[in-house]
Backbone as CSV, one residue per row, in Angstrom:
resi,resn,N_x,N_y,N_z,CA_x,CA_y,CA_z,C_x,C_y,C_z
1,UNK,0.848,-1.201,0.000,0.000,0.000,0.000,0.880,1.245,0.000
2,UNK,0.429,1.859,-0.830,1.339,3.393,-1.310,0.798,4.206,-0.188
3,UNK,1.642,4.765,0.565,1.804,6.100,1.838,1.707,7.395,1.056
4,UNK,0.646,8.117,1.313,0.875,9.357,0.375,0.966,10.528,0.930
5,UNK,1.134,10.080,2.355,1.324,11.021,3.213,0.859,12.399,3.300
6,UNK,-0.696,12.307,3.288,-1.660,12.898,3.390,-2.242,13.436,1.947
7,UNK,-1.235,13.125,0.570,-2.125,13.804,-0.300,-3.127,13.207,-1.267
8,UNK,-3.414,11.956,-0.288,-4.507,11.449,-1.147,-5.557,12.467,-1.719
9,UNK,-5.653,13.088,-0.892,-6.958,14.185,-1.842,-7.034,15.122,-2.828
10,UNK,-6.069,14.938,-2.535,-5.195,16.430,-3.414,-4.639,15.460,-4.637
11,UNK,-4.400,13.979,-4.768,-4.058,13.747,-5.842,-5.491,13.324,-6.574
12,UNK,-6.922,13.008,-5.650,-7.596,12.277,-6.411,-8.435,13.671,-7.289
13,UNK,-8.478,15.055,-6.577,-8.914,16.175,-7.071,-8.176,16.260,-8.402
14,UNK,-7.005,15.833,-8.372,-5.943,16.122,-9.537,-6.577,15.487,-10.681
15,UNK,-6.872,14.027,-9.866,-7.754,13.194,-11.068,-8.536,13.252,-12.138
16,UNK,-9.673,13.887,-10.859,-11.020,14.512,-11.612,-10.708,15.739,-12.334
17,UNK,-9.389,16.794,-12.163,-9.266,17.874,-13.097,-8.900,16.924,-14.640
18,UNK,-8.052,15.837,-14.175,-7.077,15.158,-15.255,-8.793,15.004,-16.083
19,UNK,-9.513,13.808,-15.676,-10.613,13.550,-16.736,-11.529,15.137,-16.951
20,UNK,-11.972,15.686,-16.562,-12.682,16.778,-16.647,-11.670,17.166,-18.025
21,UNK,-10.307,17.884,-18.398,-9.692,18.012,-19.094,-9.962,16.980,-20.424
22,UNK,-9.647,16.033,-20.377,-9.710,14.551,-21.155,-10.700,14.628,-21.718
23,UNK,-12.231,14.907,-21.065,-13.520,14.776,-21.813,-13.399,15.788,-22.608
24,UNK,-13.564,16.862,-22.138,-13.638,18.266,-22.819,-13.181,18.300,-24.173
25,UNK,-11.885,17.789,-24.200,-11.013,18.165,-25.197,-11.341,17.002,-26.486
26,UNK,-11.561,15.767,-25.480,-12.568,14.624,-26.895,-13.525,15.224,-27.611
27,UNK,-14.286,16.128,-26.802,-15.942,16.830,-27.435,-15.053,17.737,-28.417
28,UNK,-14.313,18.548,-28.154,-13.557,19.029,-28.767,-12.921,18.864,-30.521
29,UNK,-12.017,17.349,-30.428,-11.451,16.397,-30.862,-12.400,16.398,-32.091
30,UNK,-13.705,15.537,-31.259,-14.414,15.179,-32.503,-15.041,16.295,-33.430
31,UNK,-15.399,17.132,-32.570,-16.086,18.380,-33.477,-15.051,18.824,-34.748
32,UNK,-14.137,19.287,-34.263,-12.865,19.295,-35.533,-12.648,18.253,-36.134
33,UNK,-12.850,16.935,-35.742,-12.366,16.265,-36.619,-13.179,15.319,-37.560
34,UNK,-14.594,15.857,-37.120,-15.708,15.419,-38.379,-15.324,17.014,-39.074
35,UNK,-15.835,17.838,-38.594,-15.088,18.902,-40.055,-13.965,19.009,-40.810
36,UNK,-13.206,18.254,-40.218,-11.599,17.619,-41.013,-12.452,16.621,-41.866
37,UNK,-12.894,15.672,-41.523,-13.176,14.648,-42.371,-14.061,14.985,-43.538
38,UNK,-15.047,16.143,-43.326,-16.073,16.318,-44.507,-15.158,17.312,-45.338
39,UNK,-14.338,18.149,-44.388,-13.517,19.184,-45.472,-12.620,18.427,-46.985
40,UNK,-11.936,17.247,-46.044,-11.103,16.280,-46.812,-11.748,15.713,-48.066
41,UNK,-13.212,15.504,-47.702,-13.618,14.744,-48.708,-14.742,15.717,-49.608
42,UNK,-15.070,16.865,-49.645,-15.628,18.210,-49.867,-15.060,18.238,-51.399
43,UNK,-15.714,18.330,-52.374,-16.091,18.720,-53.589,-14.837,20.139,-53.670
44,UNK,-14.872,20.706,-52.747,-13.947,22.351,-53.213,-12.843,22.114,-52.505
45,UNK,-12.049,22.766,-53.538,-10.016,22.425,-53.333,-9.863,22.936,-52.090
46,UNK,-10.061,23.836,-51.998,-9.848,25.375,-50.987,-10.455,24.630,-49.637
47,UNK,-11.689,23.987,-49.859,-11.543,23.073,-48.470,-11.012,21.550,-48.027
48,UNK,-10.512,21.339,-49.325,-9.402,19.622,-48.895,-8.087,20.894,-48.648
49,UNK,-7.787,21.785,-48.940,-5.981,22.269,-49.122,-6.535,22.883,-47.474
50,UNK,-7.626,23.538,-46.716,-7.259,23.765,-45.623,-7.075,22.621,-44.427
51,UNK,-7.963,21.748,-44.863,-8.000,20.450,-43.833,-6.371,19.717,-44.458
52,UNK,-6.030,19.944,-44.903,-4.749,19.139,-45.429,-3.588,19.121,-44.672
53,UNK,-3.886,21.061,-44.550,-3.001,21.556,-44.261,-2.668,21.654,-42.499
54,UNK,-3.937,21.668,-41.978,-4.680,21.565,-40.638,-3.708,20.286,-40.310
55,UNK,-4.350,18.941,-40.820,-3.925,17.602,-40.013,-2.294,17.354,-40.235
56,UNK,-1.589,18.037,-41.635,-0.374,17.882,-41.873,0.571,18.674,-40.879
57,UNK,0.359,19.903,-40.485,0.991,20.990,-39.648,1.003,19.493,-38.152
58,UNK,-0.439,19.673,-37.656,-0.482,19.429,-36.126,-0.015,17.763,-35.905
59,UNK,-0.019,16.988,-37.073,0.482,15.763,-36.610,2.096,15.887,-36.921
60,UNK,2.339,16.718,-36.761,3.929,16.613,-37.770,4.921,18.153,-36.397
61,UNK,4.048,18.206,-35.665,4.755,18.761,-34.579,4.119,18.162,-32.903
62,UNK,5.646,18.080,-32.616,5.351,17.300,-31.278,4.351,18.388,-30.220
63,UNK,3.407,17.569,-29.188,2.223,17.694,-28.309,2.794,18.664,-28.038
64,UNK,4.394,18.705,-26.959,4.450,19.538,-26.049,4.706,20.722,-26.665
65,UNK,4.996,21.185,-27.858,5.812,22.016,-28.182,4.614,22.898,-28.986
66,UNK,3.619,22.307,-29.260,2.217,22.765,-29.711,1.668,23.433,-28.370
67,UNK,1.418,22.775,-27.244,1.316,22.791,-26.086,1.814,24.679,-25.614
68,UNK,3.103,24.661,-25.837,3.897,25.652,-25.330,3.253,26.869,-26.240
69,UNK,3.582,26.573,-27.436,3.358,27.501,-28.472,1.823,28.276,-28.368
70,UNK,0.507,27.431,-27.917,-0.859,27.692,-28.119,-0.882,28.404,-26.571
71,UNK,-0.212,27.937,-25.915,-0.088,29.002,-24.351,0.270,30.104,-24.362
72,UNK,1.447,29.961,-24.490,2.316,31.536,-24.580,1.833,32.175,-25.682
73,UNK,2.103,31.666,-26.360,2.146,32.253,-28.039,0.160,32.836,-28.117
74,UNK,-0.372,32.290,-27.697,-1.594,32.273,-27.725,-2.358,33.781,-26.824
75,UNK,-1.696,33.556,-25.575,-2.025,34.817,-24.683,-1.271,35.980,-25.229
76,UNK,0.070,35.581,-25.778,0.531,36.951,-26.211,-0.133,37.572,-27.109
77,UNK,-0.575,36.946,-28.202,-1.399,37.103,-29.186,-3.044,38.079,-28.734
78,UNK,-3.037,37.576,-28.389,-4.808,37.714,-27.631,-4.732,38.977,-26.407
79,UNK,-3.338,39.120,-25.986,-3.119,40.564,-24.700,-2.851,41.474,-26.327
80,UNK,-1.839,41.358,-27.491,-1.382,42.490,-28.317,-2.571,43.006,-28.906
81,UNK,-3.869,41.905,-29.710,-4.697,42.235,-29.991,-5.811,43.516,-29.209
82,UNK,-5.848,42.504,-27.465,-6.541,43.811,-26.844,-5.869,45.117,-26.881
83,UNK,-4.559,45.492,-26.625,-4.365,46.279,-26.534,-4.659,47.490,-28.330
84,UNK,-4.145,46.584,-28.930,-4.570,47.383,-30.438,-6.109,47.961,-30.134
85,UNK,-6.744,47.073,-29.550,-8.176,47.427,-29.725,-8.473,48.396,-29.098
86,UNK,-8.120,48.664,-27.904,-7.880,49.661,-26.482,-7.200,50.927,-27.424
87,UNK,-6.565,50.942,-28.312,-5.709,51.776,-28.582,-6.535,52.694,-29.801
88,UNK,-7.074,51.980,-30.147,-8.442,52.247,-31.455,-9.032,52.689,-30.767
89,UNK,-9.756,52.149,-29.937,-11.242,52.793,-29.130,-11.182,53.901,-28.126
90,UNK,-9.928,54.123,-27.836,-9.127,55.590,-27.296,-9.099,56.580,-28.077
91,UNK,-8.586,56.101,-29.250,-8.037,57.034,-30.260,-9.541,57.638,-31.327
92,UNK,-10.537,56.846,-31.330,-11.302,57.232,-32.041,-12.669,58.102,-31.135
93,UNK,-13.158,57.447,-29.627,-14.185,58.281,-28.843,-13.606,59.406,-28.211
94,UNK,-11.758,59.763,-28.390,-11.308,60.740,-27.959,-11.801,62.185,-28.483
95,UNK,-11.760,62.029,-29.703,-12.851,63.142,-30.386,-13.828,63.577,-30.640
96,UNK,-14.706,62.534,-29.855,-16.495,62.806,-29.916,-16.525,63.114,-28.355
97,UNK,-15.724,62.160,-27.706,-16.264,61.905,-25.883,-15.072,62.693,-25.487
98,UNK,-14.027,63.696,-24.698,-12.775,63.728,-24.076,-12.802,62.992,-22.769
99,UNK,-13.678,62.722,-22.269,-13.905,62.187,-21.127,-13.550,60.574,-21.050
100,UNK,-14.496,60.148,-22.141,-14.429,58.374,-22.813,-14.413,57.714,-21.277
101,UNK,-15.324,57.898,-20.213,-14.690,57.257,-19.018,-15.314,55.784,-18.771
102,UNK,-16.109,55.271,-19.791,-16.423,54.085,-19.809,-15.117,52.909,-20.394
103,UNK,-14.234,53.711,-20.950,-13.149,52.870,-21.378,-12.163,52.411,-20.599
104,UNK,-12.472,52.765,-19.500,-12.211,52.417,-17.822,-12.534,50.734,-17.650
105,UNK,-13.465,50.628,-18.071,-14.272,49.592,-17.843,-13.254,47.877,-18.722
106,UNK,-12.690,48.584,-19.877,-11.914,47.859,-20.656,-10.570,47.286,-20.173
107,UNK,-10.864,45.950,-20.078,-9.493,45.271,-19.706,-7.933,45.376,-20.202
108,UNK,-7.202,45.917,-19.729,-6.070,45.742,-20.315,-4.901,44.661,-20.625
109,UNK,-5.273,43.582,-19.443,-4.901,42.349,-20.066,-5.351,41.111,-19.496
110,UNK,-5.564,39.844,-20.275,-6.283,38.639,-19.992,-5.448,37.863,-19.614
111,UNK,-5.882,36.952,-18.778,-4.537,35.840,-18.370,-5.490,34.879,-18.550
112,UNK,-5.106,34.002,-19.863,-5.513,32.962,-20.360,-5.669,31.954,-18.941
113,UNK,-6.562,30.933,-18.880,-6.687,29.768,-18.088,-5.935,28.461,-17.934
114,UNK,-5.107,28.197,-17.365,-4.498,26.578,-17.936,-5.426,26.039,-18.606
115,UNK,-6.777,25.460,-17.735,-7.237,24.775,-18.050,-8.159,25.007,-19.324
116,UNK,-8.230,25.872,-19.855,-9.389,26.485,-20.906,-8.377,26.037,-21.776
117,UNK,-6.785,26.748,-21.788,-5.530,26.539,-22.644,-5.245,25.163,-22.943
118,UNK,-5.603,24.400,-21.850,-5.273,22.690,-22.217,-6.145,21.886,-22.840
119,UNK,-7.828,22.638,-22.641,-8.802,22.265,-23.136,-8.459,22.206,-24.981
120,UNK,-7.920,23.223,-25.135,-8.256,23.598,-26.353,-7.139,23.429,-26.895
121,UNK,-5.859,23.070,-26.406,-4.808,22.670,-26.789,-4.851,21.035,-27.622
122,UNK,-5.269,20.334,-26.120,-5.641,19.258,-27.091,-6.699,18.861,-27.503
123,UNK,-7.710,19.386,-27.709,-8.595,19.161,-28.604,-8.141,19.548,-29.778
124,UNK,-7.694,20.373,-30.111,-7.287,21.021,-31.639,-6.160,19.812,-32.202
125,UNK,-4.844,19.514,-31.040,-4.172,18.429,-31.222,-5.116,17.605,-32.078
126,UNK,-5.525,16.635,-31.251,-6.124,15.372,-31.823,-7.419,15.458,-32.404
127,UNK,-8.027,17.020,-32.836,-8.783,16.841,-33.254,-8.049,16.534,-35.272
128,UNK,-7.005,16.739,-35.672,-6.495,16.376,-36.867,-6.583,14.851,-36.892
129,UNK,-6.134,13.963,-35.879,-5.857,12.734,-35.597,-7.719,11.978,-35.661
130,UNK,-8.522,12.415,-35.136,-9.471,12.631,-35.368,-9.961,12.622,-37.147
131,UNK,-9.923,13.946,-37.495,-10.527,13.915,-38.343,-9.628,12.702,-40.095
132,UNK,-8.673,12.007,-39.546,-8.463,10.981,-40.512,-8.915,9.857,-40.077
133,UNK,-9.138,9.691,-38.672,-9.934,8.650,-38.277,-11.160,8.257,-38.830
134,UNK,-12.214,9.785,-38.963,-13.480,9.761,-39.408,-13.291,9.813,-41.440
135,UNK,-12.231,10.399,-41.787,-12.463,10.087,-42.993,-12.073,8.678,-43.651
136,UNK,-11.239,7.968,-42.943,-11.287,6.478,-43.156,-12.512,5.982,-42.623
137,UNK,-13.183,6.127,-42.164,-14.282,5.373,-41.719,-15.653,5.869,-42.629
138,UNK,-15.622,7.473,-43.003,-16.687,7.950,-44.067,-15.940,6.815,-45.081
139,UNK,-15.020,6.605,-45.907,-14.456,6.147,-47.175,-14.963,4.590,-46.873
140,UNK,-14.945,3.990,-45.988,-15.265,2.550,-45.749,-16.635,2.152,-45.764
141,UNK,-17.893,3.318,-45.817,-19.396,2.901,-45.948,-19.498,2.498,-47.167
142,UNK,-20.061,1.616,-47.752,-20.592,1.428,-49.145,-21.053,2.672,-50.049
143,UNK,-20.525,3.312,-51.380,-21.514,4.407,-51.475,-22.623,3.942,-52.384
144,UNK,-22.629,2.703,-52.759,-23.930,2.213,-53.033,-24.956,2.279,-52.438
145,UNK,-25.000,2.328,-51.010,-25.674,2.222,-50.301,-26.275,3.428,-50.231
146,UNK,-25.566,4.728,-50.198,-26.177,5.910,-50.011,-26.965,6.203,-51.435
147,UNK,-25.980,5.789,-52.519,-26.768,6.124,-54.059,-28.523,5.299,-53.548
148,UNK,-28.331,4.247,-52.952,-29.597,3.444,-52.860,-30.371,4.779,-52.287
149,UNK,-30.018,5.455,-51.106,-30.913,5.987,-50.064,-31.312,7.370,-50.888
150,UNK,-30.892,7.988,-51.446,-30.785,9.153,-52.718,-31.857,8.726,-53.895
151,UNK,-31.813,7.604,-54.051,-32.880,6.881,-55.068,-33.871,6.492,-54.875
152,UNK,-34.059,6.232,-53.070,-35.365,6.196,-52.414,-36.043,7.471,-51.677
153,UNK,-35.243,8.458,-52.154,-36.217,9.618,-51.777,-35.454,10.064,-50.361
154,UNK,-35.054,9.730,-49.725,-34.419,10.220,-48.626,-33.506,11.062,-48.611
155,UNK,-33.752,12.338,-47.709,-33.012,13.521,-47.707,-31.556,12.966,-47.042
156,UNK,-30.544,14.435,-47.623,-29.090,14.166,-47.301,-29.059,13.918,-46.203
157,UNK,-29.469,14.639,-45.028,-29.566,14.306,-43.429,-29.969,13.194,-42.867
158,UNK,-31.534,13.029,-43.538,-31.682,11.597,-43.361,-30.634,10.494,-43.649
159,UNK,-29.955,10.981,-44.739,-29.550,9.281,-45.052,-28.355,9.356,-44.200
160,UNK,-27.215,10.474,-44.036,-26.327,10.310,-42.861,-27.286,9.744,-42.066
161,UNK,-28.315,10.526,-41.422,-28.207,9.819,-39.820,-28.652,8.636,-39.794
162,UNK,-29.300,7.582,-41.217,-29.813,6.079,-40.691,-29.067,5.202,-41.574
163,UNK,-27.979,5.867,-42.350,-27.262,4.756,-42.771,-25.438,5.250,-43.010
164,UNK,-25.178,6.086,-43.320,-23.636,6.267,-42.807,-23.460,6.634,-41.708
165,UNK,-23.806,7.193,-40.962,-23.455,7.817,-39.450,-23.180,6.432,-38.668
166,UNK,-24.065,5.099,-38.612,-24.539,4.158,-37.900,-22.606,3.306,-38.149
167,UNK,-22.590,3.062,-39.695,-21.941,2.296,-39.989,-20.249,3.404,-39.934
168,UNK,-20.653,4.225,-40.273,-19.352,5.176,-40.206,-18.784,5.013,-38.486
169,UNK,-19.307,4.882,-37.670,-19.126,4.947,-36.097,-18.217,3.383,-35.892
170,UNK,-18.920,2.351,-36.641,-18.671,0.885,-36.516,-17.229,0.582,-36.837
171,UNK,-16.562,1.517,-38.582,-15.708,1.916,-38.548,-14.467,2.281,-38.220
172,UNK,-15.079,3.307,-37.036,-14.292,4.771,-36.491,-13.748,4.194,-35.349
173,UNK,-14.619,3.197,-34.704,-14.513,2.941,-33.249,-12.714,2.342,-33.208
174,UNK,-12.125,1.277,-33.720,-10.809,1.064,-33.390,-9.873,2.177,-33.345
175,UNK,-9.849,3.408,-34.328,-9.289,4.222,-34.352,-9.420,5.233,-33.488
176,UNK,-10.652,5.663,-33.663,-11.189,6.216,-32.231,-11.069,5.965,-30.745
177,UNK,-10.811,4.325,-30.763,-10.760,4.134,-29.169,-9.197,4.472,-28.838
178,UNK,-8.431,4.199,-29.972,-6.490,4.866,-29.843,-6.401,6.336,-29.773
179,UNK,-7.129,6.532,-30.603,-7.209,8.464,-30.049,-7.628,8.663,-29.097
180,UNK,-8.632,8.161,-27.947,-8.810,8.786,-27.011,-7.814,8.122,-25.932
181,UNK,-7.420,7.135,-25.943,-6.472,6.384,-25.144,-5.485,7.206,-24.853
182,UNK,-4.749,7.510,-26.313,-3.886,8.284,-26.592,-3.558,9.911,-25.854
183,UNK,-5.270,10.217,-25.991,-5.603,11.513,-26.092,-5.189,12.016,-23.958
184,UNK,-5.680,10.347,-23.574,-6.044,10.604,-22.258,-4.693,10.457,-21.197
185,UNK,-3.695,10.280,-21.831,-2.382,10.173,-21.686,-1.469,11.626,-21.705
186,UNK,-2.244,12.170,-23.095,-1.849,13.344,-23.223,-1.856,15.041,-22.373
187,UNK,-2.902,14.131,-21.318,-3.435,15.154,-20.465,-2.190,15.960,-19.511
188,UNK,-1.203,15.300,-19.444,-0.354,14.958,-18.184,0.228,16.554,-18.766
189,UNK,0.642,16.626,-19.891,0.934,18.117,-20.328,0.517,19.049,-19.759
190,UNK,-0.276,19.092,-19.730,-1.248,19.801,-18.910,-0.483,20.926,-17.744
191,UNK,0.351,19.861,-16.978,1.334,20.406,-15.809,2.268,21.343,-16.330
192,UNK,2.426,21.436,-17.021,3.819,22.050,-17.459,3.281,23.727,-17.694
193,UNK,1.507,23.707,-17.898,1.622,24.833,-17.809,0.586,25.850,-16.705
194,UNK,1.005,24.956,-15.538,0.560,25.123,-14.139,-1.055,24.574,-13.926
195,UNK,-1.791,23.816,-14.807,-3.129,23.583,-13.971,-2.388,22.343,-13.376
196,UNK,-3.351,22.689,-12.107,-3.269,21.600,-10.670,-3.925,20.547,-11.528
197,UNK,-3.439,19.453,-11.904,-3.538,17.977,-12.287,-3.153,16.734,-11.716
198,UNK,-3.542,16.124,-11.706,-2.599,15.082,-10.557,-1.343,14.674,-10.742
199,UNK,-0.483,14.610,-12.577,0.462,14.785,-12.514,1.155,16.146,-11.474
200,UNK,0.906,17.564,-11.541,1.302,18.521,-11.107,1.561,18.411,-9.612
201,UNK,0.230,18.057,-9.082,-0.025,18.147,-7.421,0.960,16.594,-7.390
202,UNK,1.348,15.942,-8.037,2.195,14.491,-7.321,3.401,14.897,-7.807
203,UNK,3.989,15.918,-8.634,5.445,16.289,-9.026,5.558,17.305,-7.460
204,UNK,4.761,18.075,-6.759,5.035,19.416,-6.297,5.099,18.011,-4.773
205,UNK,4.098,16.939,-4.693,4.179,16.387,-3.482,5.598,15.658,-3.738
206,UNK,6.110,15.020,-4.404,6.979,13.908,-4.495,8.426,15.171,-4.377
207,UNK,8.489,16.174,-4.615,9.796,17.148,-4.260,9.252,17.627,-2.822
208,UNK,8.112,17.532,-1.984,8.196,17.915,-0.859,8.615,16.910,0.366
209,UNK,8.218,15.836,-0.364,8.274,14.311,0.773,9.878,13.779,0.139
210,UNK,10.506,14.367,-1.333,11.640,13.612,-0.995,11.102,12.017,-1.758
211,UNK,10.124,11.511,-2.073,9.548,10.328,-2.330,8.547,10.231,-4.302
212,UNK,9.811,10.556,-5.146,9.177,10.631,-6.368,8.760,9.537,-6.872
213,UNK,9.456,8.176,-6.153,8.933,6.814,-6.990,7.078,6.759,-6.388
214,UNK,6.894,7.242,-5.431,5.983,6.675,-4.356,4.764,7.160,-5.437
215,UNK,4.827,8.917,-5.587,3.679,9.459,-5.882,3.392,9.504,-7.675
216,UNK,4.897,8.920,-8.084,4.458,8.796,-9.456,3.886,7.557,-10.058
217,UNK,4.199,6.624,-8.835,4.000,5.444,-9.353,2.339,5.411,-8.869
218,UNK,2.045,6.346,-7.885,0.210,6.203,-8.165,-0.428,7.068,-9.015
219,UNK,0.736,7.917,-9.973,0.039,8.532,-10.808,-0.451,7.778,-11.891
220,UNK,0.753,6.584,-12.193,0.711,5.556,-13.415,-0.531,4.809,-13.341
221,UNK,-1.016,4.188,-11.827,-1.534,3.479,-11.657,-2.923,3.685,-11.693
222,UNK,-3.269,5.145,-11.448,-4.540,5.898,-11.676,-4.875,5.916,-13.205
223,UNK,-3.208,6.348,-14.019,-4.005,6.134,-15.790,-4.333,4.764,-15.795
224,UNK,-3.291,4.129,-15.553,-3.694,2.483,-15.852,-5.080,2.166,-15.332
225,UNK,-5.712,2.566,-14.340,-7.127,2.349,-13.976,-8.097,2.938,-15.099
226,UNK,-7.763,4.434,-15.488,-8.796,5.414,-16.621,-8.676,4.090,-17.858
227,UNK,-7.288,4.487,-18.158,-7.449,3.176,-19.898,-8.083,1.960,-19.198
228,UNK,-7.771,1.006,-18.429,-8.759,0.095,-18.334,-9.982,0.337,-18.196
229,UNK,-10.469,0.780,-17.809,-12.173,1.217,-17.716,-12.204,1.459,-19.142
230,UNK,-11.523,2.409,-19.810,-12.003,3.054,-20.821,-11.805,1.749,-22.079
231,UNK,-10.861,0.875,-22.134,-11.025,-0.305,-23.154,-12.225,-0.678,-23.094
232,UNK,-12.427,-1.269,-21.500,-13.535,-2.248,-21.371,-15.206,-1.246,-22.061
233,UNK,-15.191,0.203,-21.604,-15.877,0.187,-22.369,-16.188,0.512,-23.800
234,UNK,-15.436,0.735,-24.075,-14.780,0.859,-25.969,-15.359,-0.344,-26.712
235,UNK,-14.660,-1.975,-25.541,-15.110,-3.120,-26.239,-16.662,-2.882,-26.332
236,UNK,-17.398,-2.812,-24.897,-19.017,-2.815,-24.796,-19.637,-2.193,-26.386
237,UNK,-18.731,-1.118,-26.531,-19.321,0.040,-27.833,-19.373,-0.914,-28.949
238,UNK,-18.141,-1.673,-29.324,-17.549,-2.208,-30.643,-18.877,-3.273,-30.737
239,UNK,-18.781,-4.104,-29.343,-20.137,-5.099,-29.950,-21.100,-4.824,-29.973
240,UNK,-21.638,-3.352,-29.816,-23.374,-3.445,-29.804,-23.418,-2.608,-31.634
241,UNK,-22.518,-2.192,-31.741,-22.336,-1.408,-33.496,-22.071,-2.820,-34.623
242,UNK,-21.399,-3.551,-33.433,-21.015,-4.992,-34.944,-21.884,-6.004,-34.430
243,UNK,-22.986,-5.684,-33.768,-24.115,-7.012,-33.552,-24.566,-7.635,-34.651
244,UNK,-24.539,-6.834,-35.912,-25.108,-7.631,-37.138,-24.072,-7.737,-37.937
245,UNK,-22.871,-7.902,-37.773,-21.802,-8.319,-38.486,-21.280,-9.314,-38.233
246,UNK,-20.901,-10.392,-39.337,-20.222,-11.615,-39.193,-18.771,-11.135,-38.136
């Protein structure tokens, strides 16, 4: 039995930030990466050359360094902008208003969130990883099948939602269950740019106790618990989508 010398709570809070993060960024994931997948396969150049360009950039630079870049790089971006804007809206009610004392009210600078920053860090990540997932799995439906549903009168929406969506998922799921596996691993980043995570709170405990094997090795053991749960239910998913498949 691992001694954690009192921070059991503080690592299992870490936990629930770790999945809270993890989900978010899947909802995330997928949203980009069905619009990766329809862009890819989209009739107009201009939208396969941006999704191209999208999944080629973000799989072709490492997590952390995306990570760093969408933090820093991101708030700096987003404080220069306000200030331009601050600098406009000074410069232009200065000559109608001299007073302008509602521009008081205007922030002069934002301090991005870890956790909003990690949210959206990796979701955007794996939402590229994502969206080749879903376009191998759109490319794998029969399109006979849809010509069939087009020939029976059934609208475009309709026929996604009762005959590619169903089988496109059946698909998606092996690839899908490695992206989120993947995805949920990826969380641990997270620390590096200060949200309290349970990696974070067990790096800050394991330099206070002197004891880094102790608290990392229940950090391992906590993912190893998330991916197991999360296979087992991945498998549950795979057989109720391939119930009518040999």
């Amino acid at each position: 039995m691992l001694n954690l010398h009192g921070y059991e709570v503080s690592i299992l809070k870490g936990a629930l930030v770790t999945i809270e993060v993890a989900l978010l960024s899947l909802i995330l994931a997928m949203v980009l990466g069905m619009l990766g997948a329809l862009a890819k396969l989209a009739p107009y150049r201009w939208a396969r050359a941006i999704a191209t360009l999208y999944t080629t950039v973000i799989r072709g630079i490492p997590d952390l360094v995306l990570m760093m870049l969408i933090f820093f790089g991101g708030q700096i971006l987003l404080n220069n902008t306000l200030y331009s804007v601050n600098e406009f809206i000074n410069e232009w009610f200065t000559s109608s208003d001299p007073n302008h004392e509602w521009t008081a009210y205007l922030p002069d600078y934002i301090d991005v969130s870890p956790f909003i920053a990690g949210v959206l860090t990796i979701g955007f990540i794996f939402g590229a990883y994502m969206a080749e997932t879903f376009r191998g799995a759109i490319m794998a439906v029969d399109s006979g099948e849809l010509e069939a549903a087009k020939a029976y009168g059934m609208s475009s929406i309709l026929a996604f939602r009762r005959i590619l969506l169903p089988q496109m998922i059946r698909h998606a799921l092996p690839g899908f269950g490695n992206n989120w596996l993947v995805l949920l691993k990826t969380t641990a980043l997270v620390s590096i740019i200060g949200l309290e995570d349970m990696v974070r709170v067990s790096s800050l405990a394991a330099g206070s106790t002197k004891m880094p094997f102790t608290f990392y090795m229940s950090v391992a053991i906590i993912f190893l618990l998330f991916t197991s749960v999360s296979t087992g239910l991945l498998k549950l998913v795979e057989r109720k989508f391939s119930i009518h498949v040999r």
